[in-house]
C-alpha positions in Angstrom: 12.5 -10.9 4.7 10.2 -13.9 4.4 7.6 -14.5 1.7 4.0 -15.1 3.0 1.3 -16.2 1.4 -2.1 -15.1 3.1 -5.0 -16.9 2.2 -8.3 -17.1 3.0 -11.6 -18.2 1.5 -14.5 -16.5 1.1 -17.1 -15.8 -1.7 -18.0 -12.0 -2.4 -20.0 -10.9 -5.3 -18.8 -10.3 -8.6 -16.6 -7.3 -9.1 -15.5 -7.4 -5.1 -12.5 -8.3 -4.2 -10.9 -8.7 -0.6 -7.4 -6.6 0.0 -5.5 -7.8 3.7 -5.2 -4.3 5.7 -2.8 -4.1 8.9 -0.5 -1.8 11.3 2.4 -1.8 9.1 3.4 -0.1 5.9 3.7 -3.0 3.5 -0.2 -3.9 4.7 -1.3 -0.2 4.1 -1.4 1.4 7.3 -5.2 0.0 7.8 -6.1 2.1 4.8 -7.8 -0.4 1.9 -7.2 1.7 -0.8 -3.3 1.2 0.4 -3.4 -2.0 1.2 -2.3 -5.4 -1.3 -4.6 -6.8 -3.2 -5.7 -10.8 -2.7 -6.2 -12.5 -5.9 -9.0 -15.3 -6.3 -7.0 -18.4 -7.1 -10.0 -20.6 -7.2 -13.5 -19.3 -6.4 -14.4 -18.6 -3.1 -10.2 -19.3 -2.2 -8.1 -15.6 -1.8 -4.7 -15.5 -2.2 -1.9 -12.5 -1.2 2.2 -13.2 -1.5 4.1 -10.8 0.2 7.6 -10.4 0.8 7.7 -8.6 4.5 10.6 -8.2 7.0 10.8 -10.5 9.7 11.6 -9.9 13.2 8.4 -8.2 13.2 4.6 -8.4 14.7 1.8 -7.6 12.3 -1.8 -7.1 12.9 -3.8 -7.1 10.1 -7.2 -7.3 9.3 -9.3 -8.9 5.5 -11.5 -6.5 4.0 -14.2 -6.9 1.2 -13.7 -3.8 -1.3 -15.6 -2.9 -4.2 -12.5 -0.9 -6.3 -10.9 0.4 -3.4 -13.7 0.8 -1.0 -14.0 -1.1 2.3 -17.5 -2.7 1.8 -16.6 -5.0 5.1 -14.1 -5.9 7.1 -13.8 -9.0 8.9 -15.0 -9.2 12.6 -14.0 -9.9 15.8 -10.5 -9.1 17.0 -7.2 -8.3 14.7 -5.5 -11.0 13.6 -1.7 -11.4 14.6 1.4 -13.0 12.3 4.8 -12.5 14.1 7.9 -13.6 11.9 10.8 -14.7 12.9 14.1 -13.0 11.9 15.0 -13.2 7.8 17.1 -12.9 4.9 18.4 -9.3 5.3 17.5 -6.5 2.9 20.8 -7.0 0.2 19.3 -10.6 -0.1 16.2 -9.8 -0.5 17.3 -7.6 -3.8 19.4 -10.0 -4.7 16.5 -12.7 -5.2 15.4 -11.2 -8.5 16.0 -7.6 -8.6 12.6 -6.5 -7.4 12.1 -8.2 -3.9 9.3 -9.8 -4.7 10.8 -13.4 -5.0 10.7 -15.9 -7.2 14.6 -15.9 -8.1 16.7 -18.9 -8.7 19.3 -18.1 -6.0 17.5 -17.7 -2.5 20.8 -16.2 -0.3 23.5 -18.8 -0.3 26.3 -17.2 0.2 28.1 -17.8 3.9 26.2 -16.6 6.9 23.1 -14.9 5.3 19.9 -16.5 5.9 17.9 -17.9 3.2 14.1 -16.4 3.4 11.6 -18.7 4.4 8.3 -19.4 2.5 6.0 -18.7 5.3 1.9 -19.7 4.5 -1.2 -17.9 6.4 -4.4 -19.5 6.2 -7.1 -17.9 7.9 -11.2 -18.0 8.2 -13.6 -15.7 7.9 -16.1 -17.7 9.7 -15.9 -17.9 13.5 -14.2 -15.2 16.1 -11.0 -15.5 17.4 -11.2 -16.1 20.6 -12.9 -19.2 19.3 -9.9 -20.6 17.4 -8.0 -23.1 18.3 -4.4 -22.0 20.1 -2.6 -23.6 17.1 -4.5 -21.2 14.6 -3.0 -18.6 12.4 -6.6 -16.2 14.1 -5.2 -16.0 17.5 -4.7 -12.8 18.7 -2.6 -10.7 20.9 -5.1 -10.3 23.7 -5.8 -14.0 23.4 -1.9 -14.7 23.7 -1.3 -12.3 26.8 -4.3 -13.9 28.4 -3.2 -17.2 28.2 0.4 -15.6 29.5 -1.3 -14.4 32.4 -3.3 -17.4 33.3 0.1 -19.2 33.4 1.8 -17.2 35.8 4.4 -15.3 33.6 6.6 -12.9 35.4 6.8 -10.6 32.5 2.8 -10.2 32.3 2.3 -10.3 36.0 5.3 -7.5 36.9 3.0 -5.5 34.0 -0.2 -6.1 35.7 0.9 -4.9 38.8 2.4 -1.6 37.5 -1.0 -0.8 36.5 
């Protein structure tokens, strides 16, 4: 498990808030009313800290919600995070009894792997395929296009089979 922090900035109008909606169950299944809440840390700046299993891809999407209604989502493309492996499950309980972090011992004992503070910041403004390749927007079209372009054998055998 890792612990990401999503942020993002963007102003909405009072008593809206913006949630972070995916293809997994810890973002909600792309159902707002399911998905975490962000948290207005300073105005116009959204903040999210999840603690989410690595060795996983997510696609996710931000969403403006008034209660726990979509009002918008944001446009263009999903948006990709893909993790790397993590602390296993027993270390993640072990942080602080409720996985959620924020524990003064952080999996030390031999061999387990300490979970890695992992920070997401991404803009509203702007499509994806606009984004620099360094950005946390890219996407996973974006990423198999740019495979393609460079000749891997992995994208190219899949090409052909279709």
């Amino acid at each position: 498990f890792h612990d990401v922090t999503f942020r993002i900035e963007y102003f909405t109008e009072p008593n809206q808030h913006i949630r972070i909606s995916g293809g997994h169950e810890d973002l909600g299944w792309w159902r707002a009313a399911d998905s975490p809440q962000m948290y207005e840390v300073e105005h116009g700046t959204w903040e999210a800290k999840l603690s989410l299993p690595g060795s996983t891809v997510y696609e996710y999407k931000y969403v403006v919600c008034d209660r726990s209604e979509p009002l918008e989502w944001l446009p263009g493309s999903n948006l990709v995070l893909e993790l790397p492996p993590g602390a296993s499950l027993s270390d993640k309980g072990a942080r602080n009894g409720n996985g959620n972090g924020g524990g003064a011992e952080e999996g030390k004992e031999g061999g387990e792997r300490s979970p890695k503070k992992i920070f997401v910041e991404d803009k509203w403004h702007g499509y994806p395929s606009t984004a620099p390749f360094a950005s946390s927007v890219n996407t996973r079209s974006n990423i198999i296009r740019i495979l393609s372009a460079a000749g891997s054998p992995d994208i190219a055998q899949d090409n052909k089979s279709n």
